[in-house]
N, C-alpha and C positions, 0 to 999 in steps of 0.2 A: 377291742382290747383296751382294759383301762390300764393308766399307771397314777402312783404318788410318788413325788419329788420333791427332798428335801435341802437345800440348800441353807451355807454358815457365808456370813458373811457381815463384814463391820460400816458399820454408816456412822461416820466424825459427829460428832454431838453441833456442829455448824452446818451439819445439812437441813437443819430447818424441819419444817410438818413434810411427812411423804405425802405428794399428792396425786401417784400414778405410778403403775410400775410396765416396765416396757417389757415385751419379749414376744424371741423372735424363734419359728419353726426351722431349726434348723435341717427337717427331712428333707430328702430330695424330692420326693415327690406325692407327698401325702398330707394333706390336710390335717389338722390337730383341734379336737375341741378341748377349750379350757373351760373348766368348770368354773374354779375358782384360786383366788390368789390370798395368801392367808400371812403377815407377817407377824412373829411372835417376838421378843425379847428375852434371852436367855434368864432365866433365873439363877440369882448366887444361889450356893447351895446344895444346887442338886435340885430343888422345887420346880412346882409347876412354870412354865413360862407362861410369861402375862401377853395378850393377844392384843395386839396396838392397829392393826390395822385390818380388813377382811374385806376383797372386793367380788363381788361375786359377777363370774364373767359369764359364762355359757353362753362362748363366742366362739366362731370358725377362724383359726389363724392358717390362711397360706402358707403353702412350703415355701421353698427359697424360687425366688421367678430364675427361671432358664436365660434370661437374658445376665451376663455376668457373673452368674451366682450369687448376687444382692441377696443379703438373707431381708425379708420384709417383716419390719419390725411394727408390731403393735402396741398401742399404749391403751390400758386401763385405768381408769381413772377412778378417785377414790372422790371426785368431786361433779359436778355437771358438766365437766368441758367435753364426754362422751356424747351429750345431746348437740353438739355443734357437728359434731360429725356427720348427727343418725340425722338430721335436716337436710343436710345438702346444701344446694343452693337453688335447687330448682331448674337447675340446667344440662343440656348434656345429656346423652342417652348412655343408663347405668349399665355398669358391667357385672359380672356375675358373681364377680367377689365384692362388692359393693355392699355395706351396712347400711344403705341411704332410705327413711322411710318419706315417702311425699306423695301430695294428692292428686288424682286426675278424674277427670270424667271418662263411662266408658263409650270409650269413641274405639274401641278394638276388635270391636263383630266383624267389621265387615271382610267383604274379601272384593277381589277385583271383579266386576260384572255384578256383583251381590252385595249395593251398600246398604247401609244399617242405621237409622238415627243413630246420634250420640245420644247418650242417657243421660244426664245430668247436667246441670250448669243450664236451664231454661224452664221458664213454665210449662211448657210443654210438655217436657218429658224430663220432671224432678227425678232423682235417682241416689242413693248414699256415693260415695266417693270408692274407686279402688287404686291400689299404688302403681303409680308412675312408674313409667318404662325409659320415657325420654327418646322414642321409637322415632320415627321421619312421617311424617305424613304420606299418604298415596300420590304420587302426583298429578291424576287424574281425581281423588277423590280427596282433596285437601282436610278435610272435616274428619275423615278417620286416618287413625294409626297403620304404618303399615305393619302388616305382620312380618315378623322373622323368625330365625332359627330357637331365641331363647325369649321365653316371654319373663322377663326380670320380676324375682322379690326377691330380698335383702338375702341372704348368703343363710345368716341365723332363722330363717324361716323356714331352711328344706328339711326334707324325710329324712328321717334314719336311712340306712342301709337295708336292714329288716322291712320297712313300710317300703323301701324301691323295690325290692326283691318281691313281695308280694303283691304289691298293683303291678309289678310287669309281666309275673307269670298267669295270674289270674286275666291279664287282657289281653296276652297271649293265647290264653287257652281259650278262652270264652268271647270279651269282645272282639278282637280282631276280627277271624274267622265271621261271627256275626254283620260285622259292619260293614266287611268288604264288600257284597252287592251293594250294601246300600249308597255306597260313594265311590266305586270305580265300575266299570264298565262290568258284565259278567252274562252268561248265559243264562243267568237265573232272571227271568221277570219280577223286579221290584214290588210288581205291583198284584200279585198272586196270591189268591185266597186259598185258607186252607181248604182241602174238598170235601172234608168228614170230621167230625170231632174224634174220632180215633187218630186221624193226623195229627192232631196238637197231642192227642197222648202219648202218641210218639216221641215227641222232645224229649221224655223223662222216662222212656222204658227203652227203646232202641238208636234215638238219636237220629241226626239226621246226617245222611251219604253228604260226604261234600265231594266236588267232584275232581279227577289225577288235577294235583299240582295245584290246586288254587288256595287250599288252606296253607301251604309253605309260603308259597309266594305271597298272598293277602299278611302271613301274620308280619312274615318278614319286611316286606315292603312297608307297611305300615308302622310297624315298630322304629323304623329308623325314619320314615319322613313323616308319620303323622304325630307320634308320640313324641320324636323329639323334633322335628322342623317346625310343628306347626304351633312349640312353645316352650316346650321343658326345657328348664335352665340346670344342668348339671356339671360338676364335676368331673374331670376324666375316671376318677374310681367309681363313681356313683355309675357311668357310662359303661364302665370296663363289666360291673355289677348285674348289668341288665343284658349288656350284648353277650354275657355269657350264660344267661339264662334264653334267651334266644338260639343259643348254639345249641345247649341243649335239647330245644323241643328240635333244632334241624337237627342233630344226629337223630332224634327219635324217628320224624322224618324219612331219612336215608340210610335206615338200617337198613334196610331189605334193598335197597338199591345198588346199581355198582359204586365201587371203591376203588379202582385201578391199583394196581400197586405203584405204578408210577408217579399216583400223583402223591407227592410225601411235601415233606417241609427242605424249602430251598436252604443248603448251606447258607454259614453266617457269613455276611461279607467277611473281606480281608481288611477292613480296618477295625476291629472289633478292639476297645479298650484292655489293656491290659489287665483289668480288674474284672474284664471280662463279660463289664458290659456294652451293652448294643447301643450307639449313637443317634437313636433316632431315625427321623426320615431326611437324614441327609446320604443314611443308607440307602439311597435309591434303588439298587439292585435286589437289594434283600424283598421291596416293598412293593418295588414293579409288577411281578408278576401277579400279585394277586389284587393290585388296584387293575393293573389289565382287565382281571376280571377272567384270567385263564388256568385260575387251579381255582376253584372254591373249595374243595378239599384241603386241600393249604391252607387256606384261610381261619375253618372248621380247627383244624390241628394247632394252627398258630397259638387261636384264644383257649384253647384247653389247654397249651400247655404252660399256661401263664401258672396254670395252679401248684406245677412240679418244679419248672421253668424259670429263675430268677431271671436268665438271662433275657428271654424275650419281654418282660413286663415292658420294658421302657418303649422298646419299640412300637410295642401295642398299645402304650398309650398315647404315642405320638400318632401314631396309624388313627385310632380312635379319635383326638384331638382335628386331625384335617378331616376325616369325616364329617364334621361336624361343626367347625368353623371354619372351612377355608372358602367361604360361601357358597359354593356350587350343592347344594344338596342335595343334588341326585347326581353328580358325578361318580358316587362312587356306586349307587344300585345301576346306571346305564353300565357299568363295568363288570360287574359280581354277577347281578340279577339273570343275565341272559343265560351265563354257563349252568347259575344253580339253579336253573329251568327246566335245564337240558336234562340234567339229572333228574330233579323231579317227577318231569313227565314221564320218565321210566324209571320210576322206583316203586312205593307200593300204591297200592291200589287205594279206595276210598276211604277216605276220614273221616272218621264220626265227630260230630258235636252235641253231645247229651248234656242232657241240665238234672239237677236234684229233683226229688217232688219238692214243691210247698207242703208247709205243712198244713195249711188250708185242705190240701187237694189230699194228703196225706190223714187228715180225719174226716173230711168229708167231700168225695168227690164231686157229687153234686150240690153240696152246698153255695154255689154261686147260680144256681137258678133259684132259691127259696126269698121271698120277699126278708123275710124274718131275718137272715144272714146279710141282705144289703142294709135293711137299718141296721143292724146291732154292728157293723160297721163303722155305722158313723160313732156311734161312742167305743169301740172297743179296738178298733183299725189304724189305720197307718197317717188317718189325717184326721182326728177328733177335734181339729181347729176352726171347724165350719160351720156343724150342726150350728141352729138359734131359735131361741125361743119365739114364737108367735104373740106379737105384742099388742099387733092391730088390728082388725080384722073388717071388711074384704084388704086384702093384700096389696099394695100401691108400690108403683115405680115410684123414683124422684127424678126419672128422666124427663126430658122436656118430651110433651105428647105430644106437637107438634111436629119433632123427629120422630122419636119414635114409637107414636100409636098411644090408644088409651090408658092410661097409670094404673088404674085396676084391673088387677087378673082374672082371668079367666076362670080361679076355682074360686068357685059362690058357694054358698051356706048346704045348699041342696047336694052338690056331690059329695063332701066331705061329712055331710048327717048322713047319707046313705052309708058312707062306706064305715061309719062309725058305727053303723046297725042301728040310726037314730035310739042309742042310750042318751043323746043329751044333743043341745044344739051348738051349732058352733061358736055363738054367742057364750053358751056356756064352758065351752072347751080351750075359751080362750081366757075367761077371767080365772077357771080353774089351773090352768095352766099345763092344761092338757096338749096341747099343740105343737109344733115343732116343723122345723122347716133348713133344707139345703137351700140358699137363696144365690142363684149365678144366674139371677136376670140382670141386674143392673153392671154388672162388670164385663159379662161377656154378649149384650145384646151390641154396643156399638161397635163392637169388631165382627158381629156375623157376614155382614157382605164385604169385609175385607179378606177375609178367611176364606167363603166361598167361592175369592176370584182364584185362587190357586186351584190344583187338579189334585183329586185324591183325598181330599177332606170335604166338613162339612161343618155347621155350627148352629146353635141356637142356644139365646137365651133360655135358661132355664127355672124351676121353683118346683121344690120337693117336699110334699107334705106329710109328716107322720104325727100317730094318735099316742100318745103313753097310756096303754094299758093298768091293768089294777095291776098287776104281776111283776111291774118296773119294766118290761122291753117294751122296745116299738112299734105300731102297725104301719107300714105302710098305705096312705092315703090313697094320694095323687101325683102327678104329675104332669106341669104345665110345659110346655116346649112354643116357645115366640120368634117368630123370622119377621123383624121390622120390613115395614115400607122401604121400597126404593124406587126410582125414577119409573122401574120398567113392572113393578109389582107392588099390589098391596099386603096391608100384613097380611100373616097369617100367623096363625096359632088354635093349640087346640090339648085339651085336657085328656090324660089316658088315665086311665084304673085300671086294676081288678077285675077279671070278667069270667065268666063262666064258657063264654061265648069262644071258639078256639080263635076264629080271624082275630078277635080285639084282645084278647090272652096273646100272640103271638105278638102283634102291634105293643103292646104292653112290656113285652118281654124286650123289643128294641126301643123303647124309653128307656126301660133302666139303661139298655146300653148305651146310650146319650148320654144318660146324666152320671153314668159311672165314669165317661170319656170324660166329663164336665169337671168332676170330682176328680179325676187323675190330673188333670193339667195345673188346676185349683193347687193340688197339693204339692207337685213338685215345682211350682212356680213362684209363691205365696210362700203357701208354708211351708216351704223346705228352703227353695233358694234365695227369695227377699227376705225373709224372716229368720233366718238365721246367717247362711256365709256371707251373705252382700250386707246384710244389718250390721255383721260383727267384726268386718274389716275394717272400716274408718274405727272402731275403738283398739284395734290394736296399734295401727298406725299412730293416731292420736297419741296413745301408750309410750311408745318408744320414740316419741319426739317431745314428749314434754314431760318424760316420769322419768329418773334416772331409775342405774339400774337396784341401785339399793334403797331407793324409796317400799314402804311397806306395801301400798299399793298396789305398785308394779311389781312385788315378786305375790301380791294376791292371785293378782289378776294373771299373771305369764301363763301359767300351765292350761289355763282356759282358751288359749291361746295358740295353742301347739298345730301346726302344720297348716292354720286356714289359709292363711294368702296363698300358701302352695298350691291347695286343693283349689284356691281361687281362679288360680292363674291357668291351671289346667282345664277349669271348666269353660273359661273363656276360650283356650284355643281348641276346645274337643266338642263343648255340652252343648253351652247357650249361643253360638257362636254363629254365622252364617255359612247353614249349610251342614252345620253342625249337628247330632244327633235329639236334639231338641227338637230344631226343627224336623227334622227327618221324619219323627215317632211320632212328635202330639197335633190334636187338632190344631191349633192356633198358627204351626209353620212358621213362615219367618214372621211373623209380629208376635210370638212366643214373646219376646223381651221388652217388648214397647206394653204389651197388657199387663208386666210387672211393674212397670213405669204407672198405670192407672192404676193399679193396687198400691202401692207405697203411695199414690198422693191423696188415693181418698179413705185408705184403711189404717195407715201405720202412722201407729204416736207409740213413742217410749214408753208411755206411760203407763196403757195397757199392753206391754209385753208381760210384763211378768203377771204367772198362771191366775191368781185369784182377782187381779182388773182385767184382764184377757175373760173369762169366765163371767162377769159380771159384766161386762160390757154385749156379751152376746145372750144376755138372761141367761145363763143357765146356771147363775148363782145369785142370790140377794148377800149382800153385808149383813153379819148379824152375830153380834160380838157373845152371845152367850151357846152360838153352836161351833162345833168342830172346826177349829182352823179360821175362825172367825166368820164363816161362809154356809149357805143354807143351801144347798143344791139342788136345781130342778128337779134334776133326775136321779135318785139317789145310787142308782147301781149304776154309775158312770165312771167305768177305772180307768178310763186315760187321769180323769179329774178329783177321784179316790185317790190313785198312788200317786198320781202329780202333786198332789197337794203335801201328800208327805215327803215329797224329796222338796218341794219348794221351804216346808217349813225348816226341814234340818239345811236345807242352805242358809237360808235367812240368819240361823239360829248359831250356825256359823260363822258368818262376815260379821255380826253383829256383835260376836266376842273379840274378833278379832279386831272391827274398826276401835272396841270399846279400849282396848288395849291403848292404841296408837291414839287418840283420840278423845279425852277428857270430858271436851265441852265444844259448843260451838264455836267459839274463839278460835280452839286450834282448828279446825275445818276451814272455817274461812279465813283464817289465816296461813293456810299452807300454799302457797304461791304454786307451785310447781302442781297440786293436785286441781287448784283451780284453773289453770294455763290448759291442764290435761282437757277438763270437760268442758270449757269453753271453745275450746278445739275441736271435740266432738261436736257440738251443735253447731256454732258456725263455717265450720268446715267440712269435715267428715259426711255430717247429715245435713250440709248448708244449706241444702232447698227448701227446708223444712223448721231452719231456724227461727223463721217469727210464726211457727204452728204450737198451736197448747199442745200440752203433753211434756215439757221440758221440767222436771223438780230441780230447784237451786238446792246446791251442794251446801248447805249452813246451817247444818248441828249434824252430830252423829248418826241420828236418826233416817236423816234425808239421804248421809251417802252409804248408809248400809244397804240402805233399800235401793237406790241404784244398783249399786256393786251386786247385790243379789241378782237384780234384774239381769245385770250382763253375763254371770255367772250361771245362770239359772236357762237364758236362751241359748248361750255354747255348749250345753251340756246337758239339761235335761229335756228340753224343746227340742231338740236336733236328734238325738237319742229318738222321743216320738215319733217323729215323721221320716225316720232313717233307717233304724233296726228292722222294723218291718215289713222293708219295702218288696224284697223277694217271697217271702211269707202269704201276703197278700195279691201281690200282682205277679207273683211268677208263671201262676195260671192267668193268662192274660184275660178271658173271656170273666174274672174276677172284677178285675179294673184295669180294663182298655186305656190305651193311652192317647186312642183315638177315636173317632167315628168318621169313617170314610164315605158314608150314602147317609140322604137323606131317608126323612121317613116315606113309604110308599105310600100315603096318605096326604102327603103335604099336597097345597095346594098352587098351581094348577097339576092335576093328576098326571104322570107319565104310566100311560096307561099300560105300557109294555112290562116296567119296574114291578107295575103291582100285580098284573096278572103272573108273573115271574117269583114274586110275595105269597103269592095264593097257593101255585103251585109247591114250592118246597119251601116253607118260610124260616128252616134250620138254614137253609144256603144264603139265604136274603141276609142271616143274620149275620153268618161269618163273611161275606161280603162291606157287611156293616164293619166287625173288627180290623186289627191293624192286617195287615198283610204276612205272610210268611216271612219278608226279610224287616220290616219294623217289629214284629211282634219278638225273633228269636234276639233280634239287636236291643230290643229294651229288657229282654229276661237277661242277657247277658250283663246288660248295666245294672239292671237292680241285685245281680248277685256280686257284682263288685261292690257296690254300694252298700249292697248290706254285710259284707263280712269284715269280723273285726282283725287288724292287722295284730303278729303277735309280741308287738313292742306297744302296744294299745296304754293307754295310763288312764284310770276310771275314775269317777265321780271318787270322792274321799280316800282315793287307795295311797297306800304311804310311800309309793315311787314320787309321788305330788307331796310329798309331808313339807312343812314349812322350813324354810331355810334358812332361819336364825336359830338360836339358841333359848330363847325367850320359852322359860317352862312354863308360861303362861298361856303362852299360842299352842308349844304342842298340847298339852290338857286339854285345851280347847277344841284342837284338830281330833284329837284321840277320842273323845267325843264323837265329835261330829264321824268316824269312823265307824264307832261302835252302834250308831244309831241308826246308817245305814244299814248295816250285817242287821239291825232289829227290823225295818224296812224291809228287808229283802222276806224273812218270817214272817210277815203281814200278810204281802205278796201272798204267798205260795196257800197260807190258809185260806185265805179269799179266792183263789182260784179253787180250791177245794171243797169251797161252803154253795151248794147245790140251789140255796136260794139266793143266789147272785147268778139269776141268767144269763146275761150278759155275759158273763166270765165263763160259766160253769154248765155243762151239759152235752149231750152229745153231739159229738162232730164238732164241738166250738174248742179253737183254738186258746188258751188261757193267756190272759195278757200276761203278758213279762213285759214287756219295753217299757217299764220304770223299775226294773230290779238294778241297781247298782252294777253290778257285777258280770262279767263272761269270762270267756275263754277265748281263744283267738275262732275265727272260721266262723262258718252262717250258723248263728245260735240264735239270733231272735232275742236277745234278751241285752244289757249292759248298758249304763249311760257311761259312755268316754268323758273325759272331763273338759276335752274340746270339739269344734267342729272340723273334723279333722280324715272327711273322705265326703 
């Protein structure tokens, strides 16, 4: 609920320049966001009044603290004395109402038995910066953070109500349930391949039985200690918010089960206030019985009738409140959980958990066995930041060959003229620029025998070769697969194609699933979470320690901004985290986060983030100022790099107007103190591991910091949008893009002769052997459908809930613009997906890209750049 409030009031011609105005929430117990603080000057007259001061806050003010009733006053400042606050001091572990932004290394993976390097702050393992907790260290493992109930960022950084209310019924319904085998004990074997590819059809046509009482207990259990113990920092309405969405799916639940008539809601104690509200939990009697844990029906009743109920709210928010801070975090499920068990096990029968089709699988069921669908992939799929041009040819490591093996590949001229139908040779295919290649040998050969000392995975170096046809798509080649020397083995490696032959067609068919495993990890690791949420923290941080709030900047930059350190701090204590579903699902297990630590030190410069040096950096553009967008493309029907390019232009085309605005000449750049403080902060801070790396532009002339400001605007929003939207689309049918490979190939060598004979026989079983298992496979479709759907408080690349927040009819023209050019943008789109000679895009069974159309709706659409990273 919004309000506006007007206040009259005289200020003595001796009070000087205003330079802050305080105020204080006087509610009892709700939160208040202040937008903005706006003082005017009556005009004689009757005329308009003149507007002398405007602070703009879109700040969380607490209600009055329960201790005294102290109302807590806030001051906004019309000057920087707000930036001493958001700094802190760098000490002290932050509380939840805390505005304080500061830097740490992530030293927060680990968990006790399961520690983690620290990332960042060593050559070893360089990393960007994420915000300080001020947590205690382990005292067994001094080097990492301990984990607690609330994993802290600033107050102004949490969800809407709307975005809580939707990631907690969505991982109620979908993760939880999913995730429960894979992290608490259960009758289900983890480790259980599907037995038929009708099983996996199953997910999406009948679902799957869960078994009496385990999807209640999994959701519920988990929603209060993993979701919120293992980091969510909430408010008590934020909390009241979700646990009543929780209630909900348990009435769902306990419908068919008994209800006793006895168990109701205990009368209100006898000390109930006059005014007839309830005192808290100094009502012990009122609260006793169902922290006991001997009505959960009372319980059920209590939080629903908060909706009719004024009188219970308070109690239930105290109730809620010791749930959750009074440190024992499973005191109160040892008390609840066992009655609402008892129920359970005899209430209704089996639970389904079904998932949507993809729409992959929705145009083309078999489309994930055709070669032709795993190249066109790489340009038109969920991770188009890989493919690269073939520059050299025969194909070399930069690894030392001493560790690991000879530099040159194993695919020579001769297999790749064959499969080319010798039209030309490979000498020729490469000056033509015919060639192309997925290259995850050099990144993930030095972790293969780290990976394969765990159980249940597998790894190898890889390199994927494709042909660009006359027609614009791609043939696939080859495919190389390398397992380096170790103490106890020599390499091996060995090239697969194409075969007519069924054994080497079947071997064929589990390379791709290798290097589609290779490609899954690559993309949610890279490009998804180093490259954009962990890239684009140290910049908001930086932001709100050195940018006030009414610098032009920082309110460019804010909306770009919107919910990341949240979605940060979540994925630390859920995603990437030890033990955490990261590890769980992908090949790489727990060094998942140490191999983004090798990819940020040998891949990531600033420089090439933004789309058209990202593209040129991997061939698959030349510079050349007289074609479209200044850039010549390899591959011309490449629509990650088609519509990328026009959202990268109309952003440019954007901050450009806007920096022009605020910004003259280079004098004012380099002389705005406060925006230089900002990005000096960014590279020696934020990104300090990387501070004396090229890739850094000085901020001095207009020029330089548009094209930043682009850059960081452009990876929050339209980069993350790529590698985001799609993710259900494309891997919801897992056997798509595996997020793992759990067996080796039946060929490797020394042969296990039993594997291959076992290969020979039924090489469909060998294969789904190969894939994730029934509880990785349903626990990562469940995360990619949270991942990919849009919340419906969502704010879009140019849309006018984001409009500029000055008055400057200069900037809006400008914004209005940049609005109208997307809505032109989104019409591009849709013809090109329409236009029959853009393969890639267009034909049967192929999905049509959207994931650079501006625009969605809430829910799994598949399509919308958000204008933050911001899930």
């Amino acid at each position: 609920m919004s309000y506006e409030a007007e206040f009259e009031f005289d200020v003595p011609a001796s009070f000087g320049v205003v330079g802050a105005v305080l105020v204080t929430n006087e509610h009892h117990h709700k939160e208040m966001f202040l937008v903005n603080v706006k003082l005017t000057a009556t005009a004689d007259g009757g005329g308009a009044d003149d507007l002398l001061l405007a602070i703009q806050c879109k700040s969380w003010i607490q209600p009055r603290s329960h201790e005294g009733n102290a109302p807590v006053r806030r001051a906004f400042f019309a000057n920087k004395r707000d930036l001493e606050q958001k700094r802190g001091d760098g000490r002290g572990e932050r509380k939840d109402t805390d505005r304080v932004y500061d830097y740490d290394v992530y030293n927060d993976l680990a968990s006790p038995g399961e520690p983690r390097p620290a990332l960042g702050g060593s050559k070893q393992f360089p990393y960007p910066r994420r915000c300080r907790t001020g947590r205690p260290p382990f005292p067994e493992d001094t080097a990492s953070e301990m984990r607690s109930a609330d994993t802290y960022v600033p107050r102004d950084e949490g969800f809407s109500e709307a975005k809580l209310l939707q990631l907690a019924s969505q991982t109620l319904r979908t993760v939880l349930p999913a995730a429960v085998p894979a992290v608490r004990p259960t009758r289900v074997d983890r480790n259980q391949s599907f037995s038929s590819f009708s099983d996996i059809d199953k997910l999406f046509e009948d679902g799957i039985k869960l078994p009496h009482g385990d999807l209640a207990f999994s959701c519920f259990f988990l929603l209060l200690d993993k979701l919120f113990a293992d980091g969510v920092n909430l408010p008590p309405a934020d909390k009241l918010s979700i646990l009543r969405v929780a209630v909900s799916l348990l009435e769902e639940w306990l419908r068919d089960g008994p209800a006793p008539d006895d168990q109701v809601l205990p009368d209100k104690p006898a000390n109930v206030c006059n005014e007839g509200k309830i005192a808290g939990l100094r009502d012990e009697e009122f609260t006793s019985g169902i922290l006991a844990g001997a009505n959960p029906h009372a319980m059920i009743k209590l939080i629903k009738s908060t909706h009719t109920d004024p009188n219970h709210l308070e109690v239930l928010s105290s109730f809620v409140n010791k749930l959750f801070e009074d440190g024992d975090q499973l005191g109160f499920l040892r008390g609840v959980v066992p009655s609402l068990l008892q129920i359970l096990q005899h209430g209704p029968g089996h639970q389904v958990l079904r998932f949507d089709t993809p729409a992959n699988v929705q145009k083309d069921k078999f489309g994930w066995l055709r070669d032709e669908e795993f190249a066109r992939e790489t340009l038109a799929g969920v991770n188009p930041y890989a493919i690269e041009l073939v520059r050299e040819f025969p194909l070399k490591s930069k690894l030392d060959p001493a560790v690991y093996g000879p530099a040159e590949s194993a695919i020579t001229a001769e297999v790749l003229e064959r499969q080319m139908g010798h039209v030309m040779t490979a000498a020729e295919a490469v000056k033509q620029k015919r060639l192309f290649m997925l290259d995850y040998h050099d990144l993930f050969l030095p972790y293969v025998h780290k990976i394969r000392a765990q159980e249940h995975t597998t790894m190898y170096g890889s390199r994927t070769v494709f042909f660009l046809t006359g027609d614009g798509t791609l043939r696939l080649l080859a495919i190389e697969l390398t397992r380096p020397a170790s103490p106890s083995q020599p390499q091996w490696r060995r090239v697969f194609t194409p075969s007519t032959d069924t054994t080497e067609s079947c071997l064929w068919r589990m390379a791709k699933s290798h290097v589609r495993a290779h490609d899954s990890g690559h993309h949610e690791l890279v490009s998804h979470w180093l490259r954009t949420h962990c890239a684009v923290e140290p910049y908001v941080i930086a932001a709100n320690r050195q940018l006030s709030e009414m610098h032009p900047i920082y309110q460019l930059l804010r909306p770009h901004f919107r919910y990341t350190m949240r979605i940060n701090a979540l994925a630390r204590s859920a995603l990437i985290n030890a033990g955490g579903i990261i590890e769980l699902t992908f090949s790489p297990g727990k060094h998942a986060m140490e191999l983004t630590s090798a990819a940020y030190d040998k891949l990531w410069r600033f420089d090439t983030e933004a789309l058209p040096a990202d593209l040129v950096r991997r061939g698959m553009a030349e510079e050349d100022p007289t074609a479209e967008h200044g850039l010549r493309l390899a591959i011309q029907d490449y629509p990650f790099a088609n519509d990328g390019l026009l959202i990268w232009d109309a952003i440019k085309g954007w901050v450009e107007a806007y920096v022009a605005r605020f910004y003259t000449d280079a004098g004012a750049v380099a002389g705005d103190a406060e925006l230089q403080a900002f990005w000096a902060e960014v590279i020696e801070v934020g990104h300090g591991d990387k501070k004396d790396a090229p890739g850094w532009p000085a901020l001095n002339t207009p020029a330089s910091l548009a094209h930043a400001l682009a850059t960081i605007v452009w990876v929050a929003s339209a980069h993350h949008a790529a590698v985001n939207a799609g993710q259900y689309d494309f891997g919801g049918y897992f056997p798509n893009r595996p997020s793992i490979a759990r067996t080796r190939m039946p060929v490797e060598e020394p042969v296990d002769g039993e594997a291959f004979a076992a290969f020979l026989d039924d090489p469909d079983q060998a294969l789904r052997e190969c894939f994730p298992s029934q509880v990785q496979a349903t626990l990562v479709m469940a995360v990619l459908d949270l991942l990919s759907t849009h919340s419906p408080d969502e704010e879009y690349l140019g849309g006018m809930e984001a409009a500029p927040w000055n008055d400057d009819a200069g900037v809006r023209a400008a914004y209005g613009e940049f609005n109208e050019r997307l809505k032109e943008i989104e019409g591009i789109i849709d013809r090109r997906n329409a236009d029959r000679r853009l393969k890639n895009r267009c034909g049967a069974g192929i999905v049509p890209y959207q994931l650079m159309k501006p625009s969605s709706q809430p829910g799994l659409i598949g399509k919308g750049i958000p204008n933050s990273t911001a899930i």
